[in-house]
C-alpha positions as CSV (number, residue, x, y, z in Angstrom):
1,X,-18.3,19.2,17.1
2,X,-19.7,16.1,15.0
3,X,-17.6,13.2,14.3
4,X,-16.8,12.6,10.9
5,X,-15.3,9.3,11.6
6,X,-14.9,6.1,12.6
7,X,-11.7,4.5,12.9
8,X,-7.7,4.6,11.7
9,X,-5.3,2.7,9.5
10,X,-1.7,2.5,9.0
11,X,1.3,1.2,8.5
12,X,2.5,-0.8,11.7
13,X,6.6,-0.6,10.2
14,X,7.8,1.2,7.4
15,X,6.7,-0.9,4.4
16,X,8.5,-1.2,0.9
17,X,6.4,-0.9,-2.1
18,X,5.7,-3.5,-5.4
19,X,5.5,-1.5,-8.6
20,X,1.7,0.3,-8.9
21,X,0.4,-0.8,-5.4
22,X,-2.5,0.7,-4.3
23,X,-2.1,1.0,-0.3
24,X,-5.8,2.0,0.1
25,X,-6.9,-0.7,-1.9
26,X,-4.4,-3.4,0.5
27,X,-5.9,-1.9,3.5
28,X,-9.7,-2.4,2.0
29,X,-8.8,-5.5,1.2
30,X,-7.8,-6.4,4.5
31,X,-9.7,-4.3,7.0
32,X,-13.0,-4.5,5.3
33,X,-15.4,-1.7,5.5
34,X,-13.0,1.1,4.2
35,X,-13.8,2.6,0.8
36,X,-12.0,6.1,1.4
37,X,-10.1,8.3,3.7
38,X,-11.5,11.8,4.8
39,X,-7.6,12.5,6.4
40,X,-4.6,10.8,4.9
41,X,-1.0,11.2,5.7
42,X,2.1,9.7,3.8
43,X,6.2,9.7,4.3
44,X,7.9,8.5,1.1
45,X,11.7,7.9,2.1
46,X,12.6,7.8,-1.8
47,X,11.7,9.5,-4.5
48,X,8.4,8.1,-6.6
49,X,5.5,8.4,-8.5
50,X,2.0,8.4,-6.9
51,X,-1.2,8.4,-8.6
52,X,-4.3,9.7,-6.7
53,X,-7.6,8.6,-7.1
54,X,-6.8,7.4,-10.6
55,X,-5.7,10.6,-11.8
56,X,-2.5,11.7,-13.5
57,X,0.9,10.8,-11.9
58,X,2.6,13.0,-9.1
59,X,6.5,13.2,-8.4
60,X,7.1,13.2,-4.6
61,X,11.1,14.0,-3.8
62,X,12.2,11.8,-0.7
63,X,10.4,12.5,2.2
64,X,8.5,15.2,0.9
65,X,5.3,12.9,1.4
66,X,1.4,14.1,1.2
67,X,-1.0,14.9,3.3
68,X,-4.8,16.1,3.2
69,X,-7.4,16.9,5.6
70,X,-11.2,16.4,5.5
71,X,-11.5,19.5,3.9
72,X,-9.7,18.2,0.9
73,X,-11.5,15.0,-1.6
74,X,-11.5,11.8,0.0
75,X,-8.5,9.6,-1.3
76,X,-10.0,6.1,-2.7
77,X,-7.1,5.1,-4.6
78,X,-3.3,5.7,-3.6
79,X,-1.1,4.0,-5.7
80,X,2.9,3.9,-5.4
81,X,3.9,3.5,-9.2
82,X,7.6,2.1,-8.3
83,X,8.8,-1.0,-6.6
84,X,11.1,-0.6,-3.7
85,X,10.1,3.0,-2.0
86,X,10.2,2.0,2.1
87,X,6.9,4.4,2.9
88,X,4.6,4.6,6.1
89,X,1.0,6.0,6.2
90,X,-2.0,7.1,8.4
91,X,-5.4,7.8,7.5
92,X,-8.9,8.2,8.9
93,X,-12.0,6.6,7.9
């Protein structure tokens, strides 16, 4: 099998939003050379908003969370439209 990637990020705690943070974007910002996510997985423990490679907003319920595969569209943009949902994540690169 041929390996699609080439490392990991995530959340080292659980983490509390600001209003429309993009948590891809934070980890680009940080990490450097990531521009998307071929797996992504994500555990709200409230209820929110999230807004997916600048598409139309999605209603998670607490803990319902998202997750996709590499068979799914890479994620770009993850964004957390309220302030104040504790979330973690994981995603491939």
């Amino acid at each position: 099998m041929r390996r699609i990637g080439s490392g990991y990020v995530g959340t080292d705690d659980i983490k509390t939003s600001t209003a429309n943070q993009d948590i891809i974007k934070t980890e680009r910002e940080s990490n450097g050379n990531i521009d998307q996510l071929y797996k992504f997985s994500f555990l709200n423990h409230s209820p929110c908003h999230v807004v997916i490679n600048n598409k139309k907003p999605i209603f998670l319920d607490e803990k319902q969370g998202f997750d996709m595969t590499h068979v799914d569209a890479p994620v770009v943009s993850f964004v957390i439209v309220e302030e104040g949902v504790e979330y973690q994540f994981i995603g491939a690169y």
